[in-house]
VEXRO-219820 format. One record per residue: x, y, z negated of N, C-alpha, C in turn. Coordinates in nm, 3 decimals. Layout:
% VEXRO-219820
X, Y, Z, X, Y, Z, X, Y, Z .
...
END
This chain:
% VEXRO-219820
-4.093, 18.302, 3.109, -3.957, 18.306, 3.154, -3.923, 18.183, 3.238 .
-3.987, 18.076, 3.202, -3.964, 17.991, 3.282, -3.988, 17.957, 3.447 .
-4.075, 18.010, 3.433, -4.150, 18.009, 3.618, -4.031, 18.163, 3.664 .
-4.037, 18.247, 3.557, -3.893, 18.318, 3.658, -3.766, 18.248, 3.718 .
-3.747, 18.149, 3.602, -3.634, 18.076, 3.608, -3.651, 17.991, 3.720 .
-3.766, 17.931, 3.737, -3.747, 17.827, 3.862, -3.786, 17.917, 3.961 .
-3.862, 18.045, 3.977, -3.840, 18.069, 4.125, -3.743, 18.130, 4.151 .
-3.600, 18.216, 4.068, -3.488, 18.250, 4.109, -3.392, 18.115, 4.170 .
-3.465, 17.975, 4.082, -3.357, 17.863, 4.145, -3.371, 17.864, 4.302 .
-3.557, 17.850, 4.302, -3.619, 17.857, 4.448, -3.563, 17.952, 4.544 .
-3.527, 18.070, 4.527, -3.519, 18.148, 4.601, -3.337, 18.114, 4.639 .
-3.251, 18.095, 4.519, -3.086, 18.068, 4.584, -3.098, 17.930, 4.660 .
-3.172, 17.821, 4.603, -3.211, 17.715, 4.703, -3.217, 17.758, 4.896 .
-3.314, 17.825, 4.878, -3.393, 17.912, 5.028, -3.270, 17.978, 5.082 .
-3.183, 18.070, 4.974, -3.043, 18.156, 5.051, -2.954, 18.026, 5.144 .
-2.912, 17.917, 5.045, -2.859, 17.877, 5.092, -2.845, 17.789, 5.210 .
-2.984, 17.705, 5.223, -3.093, 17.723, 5.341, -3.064, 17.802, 5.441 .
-3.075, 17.909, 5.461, -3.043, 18.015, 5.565, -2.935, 18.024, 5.562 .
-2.813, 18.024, 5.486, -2.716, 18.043, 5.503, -2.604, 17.933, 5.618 .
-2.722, 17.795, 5.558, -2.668, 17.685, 5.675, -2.751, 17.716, 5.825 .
-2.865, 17.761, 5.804, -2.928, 17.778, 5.945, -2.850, 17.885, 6.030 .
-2.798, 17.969, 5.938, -2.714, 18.090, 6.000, -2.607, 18.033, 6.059 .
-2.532, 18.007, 5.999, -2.404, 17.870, 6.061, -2.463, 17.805, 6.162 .
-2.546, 17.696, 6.108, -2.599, 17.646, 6.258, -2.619, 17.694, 6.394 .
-2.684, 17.838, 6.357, -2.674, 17.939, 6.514, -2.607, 17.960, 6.560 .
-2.476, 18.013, 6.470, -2.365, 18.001, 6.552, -2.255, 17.890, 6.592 .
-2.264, 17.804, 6.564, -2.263, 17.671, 6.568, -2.321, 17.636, 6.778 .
-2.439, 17.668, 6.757, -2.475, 17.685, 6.913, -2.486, 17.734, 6.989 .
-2.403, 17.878, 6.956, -2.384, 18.000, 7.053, -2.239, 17.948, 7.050 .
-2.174, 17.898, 6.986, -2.055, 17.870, 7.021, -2.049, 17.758, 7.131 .
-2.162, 17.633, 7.110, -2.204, 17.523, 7.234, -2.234, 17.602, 7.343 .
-2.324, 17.680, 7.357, -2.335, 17.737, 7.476, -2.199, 17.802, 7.545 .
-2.195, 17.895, 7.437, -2.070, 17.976, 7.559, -1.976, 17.842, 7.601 .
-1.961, 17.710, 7.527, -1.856, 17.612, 7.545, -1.885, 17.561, 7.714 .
-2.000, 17.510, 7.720, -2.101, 17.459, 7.803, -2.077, 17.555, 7.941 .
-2.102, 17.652, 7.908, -2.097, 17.782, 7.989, -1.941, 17.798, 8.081 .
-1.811, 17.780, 7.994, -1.706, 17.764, 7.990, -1.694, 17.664, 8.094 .
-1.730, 17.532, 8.023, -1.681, 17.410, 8.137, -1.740, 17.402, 8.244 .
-1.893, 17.465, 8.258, -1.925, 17.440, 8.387, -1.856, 17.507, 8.467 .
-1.821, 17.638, 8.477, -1.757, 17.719, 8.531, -1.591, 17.649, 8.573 .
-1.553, 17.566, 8.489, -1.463, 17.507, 8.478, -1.413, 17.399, 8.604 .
-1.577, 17.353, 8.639, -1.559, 17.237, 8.702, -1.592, 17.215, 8.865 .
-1.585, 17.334, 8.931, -1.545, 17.386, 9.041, -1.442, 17.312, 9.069 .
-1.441, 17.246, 9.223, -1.297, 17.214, 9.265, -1.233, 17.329, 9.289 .
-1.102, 17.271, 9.196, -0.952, 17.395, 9.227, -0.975, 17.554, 9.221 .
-1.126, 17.563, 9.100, -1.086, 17.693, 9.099, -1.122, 17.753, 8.962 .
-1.055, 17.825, 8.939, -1.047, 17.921, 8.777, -1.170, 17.968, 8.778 .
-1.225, 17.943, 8.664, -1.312, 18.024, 8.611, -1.328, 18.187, 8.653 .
-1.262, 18.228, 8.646, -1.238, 18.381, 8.658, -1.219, 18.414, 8.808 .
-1.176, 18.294, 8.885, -1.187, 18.311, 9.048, -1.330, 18.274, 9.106 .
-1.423, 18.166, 9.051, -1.525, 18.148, 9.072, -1.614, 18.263, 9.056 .
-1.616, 18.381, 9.005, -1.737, 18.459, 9.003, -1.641, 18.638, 9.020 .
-1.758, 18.671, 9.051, -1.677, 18.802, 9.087, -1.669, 18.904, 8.941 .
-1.658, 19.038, 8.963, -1.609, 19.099, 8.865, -1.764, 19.147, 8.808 .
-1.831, 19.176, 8.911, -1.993, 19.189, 8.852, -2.062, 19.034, 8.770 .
-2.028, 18.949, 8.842, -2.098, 18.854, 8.800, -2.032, 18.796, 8.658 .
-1.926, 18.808, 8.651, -1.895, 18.795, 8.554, -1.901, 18.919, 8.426 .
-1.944, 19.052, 8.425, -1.995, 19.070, 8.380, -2.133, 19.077, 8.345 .
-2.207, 19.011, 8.426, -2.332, 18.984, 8.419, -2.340, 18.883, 8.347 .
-2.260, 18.790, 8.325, -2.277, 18.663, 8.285, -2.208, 18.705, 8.124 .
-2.115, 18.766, 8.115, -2.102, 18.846, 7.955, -2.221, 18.893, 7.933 .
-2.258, 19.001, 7.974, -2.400, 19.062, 7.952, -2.526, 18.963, 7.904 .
-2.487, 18.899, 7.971, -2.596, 18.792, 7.938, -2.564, 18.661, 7.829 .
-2.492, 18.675, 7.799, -2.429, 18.550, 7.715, -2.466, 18.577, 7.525 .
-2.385, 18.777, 7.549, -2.403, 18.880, 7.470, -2.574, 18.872, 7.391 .
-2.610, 18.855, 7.470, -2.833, 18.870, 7.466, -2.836, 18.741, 7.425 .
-2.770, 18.664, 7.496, -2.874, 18.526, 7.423, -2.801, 18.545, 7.223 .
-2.690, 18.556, 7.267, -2.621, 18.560, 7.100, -2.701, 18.659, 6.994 .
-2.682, 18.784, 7.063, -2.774, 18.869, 6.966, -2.928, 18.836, 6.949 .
-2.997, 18.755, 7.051, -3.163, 18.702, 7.029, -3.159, 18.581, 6.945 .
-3.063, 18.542, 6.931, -3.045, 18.412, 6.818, -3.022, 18.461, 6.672 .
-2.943, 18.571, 6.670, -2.905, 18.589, 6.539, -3.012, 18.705, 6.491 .
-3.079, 18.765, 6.608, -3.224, 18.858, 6.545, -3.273, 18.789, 6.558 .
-3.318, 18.667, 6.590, -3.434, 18.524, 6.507, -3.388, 18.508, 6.358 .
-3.294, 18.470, 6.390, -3.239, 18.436, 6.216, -3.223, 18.524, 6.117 .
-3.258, 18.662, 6.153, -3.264, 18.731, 6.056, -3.371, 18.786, 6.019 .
-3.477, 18.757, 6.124, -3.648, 18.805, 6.111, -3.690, 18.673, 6.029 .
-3.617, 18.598, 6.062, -3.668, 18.456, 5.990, -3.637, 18.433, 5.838 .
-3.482, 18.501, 5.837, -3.465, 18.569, 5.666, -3.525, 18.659, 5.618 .
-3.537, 18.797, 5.677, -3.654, 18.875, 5.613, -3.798, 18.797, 5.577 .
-3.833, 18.785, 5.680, -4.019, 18.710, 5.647, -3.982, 18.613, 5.514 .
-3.900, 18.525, 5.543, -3.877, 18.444, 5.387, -3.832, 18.517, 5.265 .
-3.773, 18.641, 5.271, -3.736, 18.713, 5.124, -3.867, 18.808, 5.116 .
-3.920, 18.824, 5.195, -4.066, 18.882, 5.129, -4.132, 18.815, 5.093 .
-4.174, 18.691, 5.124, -4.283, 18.607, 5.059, -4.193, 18.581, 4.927 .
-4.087, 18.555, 4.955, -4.030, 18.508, 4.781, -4.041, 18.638, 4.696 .
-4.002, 18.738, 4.770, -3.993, 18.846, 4.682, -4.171, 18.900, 4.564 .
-4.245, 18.833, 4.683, -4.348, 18.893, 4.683, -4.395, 18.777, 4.551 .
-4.389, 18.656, 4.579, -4.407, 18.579, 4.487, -4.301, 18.556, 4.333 .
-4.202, 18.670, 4.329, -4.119, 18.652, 4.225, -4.222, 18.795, 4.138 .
-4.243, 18.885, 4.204, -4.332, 18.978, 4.155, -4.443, 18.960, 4.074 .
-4.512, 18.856, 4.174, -4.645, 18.817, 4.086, -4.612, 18.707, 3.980 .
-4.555, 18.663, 3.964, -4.443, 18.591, 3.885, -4.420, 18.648, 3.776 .
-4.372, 18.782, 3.797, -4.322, 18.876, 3.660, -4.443, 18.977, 3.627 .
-4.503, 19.005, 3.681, -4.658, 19.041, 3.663, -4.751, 18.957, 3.562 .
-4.744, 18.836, 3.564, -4.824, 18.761, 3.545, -4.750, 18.743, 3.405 .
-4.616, 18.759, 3.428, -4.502, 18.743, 3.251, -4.544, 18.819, 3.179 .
-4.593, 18.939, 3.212, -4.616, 19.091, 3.159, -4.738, 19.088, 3.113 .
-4.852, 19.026, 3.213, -4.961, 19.020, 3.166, -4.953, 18.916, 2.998 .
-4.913, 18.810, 3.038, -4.932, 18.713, 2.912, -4.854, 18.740, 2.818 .
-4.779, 18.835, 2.854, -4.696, 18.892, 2.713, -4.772, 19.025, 2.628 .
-4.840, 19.032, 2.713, -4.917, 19.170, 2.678, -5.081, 19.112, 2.584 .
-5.107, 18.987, 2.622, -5.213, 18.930, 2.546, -5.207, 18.849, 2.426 .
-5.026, 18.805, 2.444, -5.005, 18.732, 2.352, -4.961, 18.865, 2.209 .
-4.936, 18.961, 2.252, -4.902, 19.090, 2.136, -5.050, 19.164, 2.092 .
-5.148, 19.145, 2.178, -5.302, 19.156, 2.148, -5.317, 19.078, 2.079 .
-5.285, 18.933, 2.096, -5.352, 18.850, 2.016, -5.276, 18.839, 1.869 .
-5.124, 18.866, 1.831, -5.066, 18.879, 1.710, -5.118, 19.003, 1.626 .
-5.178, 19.116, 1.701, -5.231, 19.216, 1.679, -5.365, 19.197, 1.571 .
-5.427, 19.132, 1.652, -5.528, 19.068, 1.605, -5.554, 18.971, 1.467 .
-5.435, 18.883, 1.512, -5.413, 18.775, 1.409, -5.335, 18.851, 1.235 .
-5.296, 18.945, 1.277, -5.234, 19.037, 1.185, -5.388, 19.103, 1.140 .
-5.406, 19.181, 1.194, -5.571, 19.228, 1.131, -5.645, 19.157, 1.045 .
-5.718, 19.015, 1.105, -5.773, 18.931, 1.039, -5.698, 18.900, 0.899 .
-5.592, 18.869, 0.883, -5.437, 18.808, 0.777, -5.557, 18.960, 0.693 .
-5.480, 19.047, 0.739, -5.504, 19.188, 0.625, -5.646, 19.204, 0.572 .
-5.781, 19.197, 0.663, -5.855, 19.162, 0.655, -5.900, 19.056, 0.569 .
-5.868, 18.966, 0.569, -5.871, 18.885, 0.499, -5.814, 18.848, 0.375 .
-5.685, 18.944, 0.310, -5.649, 18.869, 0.199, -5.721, 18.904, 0.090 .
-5.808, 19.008, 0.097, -5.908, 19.015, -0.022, -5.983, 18.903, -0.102 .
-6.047, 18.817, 0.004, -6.091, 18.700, 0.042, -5.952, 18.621, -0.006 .
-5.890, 18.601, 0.028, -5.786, 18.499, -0.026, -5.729, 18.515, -0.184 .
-5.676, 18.650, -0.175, -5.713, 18.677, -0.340, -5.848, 18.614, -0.430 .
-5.906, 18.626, -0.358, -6.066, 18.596, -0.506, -6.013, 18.373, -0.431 .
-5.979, 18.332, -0.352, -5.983, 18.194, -0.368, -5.865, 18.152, -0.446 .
-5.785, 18.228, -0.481, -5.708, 18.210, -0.581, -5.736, 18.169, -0.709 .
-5.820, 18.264, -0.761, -5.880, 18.267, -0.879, -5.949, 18.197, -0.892 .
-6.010, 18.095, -0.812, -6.036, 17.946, -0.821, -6.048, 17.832, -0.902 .
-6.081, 17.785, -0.959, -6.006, 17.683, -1.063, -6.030, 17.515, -0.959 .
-5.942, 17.487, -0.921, -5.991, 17.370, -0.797, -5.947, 17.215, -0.883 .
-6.004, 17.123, -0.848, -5.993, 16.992, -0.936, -5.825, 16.966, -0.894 .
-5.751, 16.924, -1.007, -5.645, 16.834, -0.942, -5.668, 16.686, -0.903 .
-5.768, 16.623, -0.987, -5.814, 16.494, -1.007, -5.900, 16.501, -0.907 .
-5.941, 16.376, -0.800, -6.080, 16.376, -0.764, -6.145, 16.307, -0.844 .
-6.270, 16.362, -0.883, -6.392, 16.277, -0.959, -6.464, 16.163, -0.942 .
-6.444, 16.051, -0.942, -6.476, 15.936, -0.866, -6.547, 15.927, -0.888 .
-6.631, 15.973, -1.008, -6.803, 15.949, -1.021, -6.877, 16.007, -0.924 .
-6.831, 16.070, -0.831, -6.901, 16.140, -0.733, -6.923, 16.067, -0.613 .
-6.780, 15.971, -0.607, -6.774, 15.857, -0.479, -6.896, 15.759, -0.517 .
-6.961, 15.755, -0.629, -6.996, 15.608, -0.631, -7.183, 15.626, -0.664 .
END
């Protein structure tokens, strides 16, 4: 249970990880389009929206659109590939729980047998008569 326990920590660790890298992306799709913004901006005496025509400026949406969506399908191929390897390693993880739980009930199995097996044998050491005293004539 324990190695479950630390790779579920591992794995909300990793979410949250991505969750800042996710932010971060947009974080710089927001720099860009900013960037994008002021240059356009800095035309003498003229508007943004007067500087480019009606194609080009949708070309330049069109294109702004792509870089945003190729950033955030990075970041999400980049989250998938990481929840499969975790996933994949939380599996063998609980596999491996299953296995040693399954040897450790073999082995009580066992240890129960022998016990039964054995108390015949423990009965007759009963009947024993064992020294309480040790015999020191024996030490010397």
């Amino acid at each position: 249970m324990d190695l479950f326990s630390r790779q579920k920590g591992y794995l909300e660790e990793e979410l949250d990880y991505r969750k800042q890298a996710l932010d971060q992306a947009y974080l710089k799709i927001q720099d860009l389009e900013a960037t994008l913004y002021n240059a356009l901006q800095q035309e003498p005496g003229r508007m943004a929206s007067e500087a480019l025509s009606a194609g080009q400026r949708e070309d330049l949406q069109a294109a702004v659109e792509k870089v945003r969506r190729q950033i955030l399908r990075q970041s999400r191929e980049f989250d998938s590939q990481i929840l499969r390897e975790r996933m994949e390693l939380l599996q063998q993880a609980q596999q491996r729980i299953r296995d040693l739980e399954d040897k450790l009930e073999l082995q009580k199995r066992h240890l129960k047998e022998l016990e039964e097996k054995g108390e015949g044998d423990w009965s007759l050491a009963d009947q024993r008569v064992f020294p309480t005293q040790p015999h020191w004539s024996l030490c010397t």
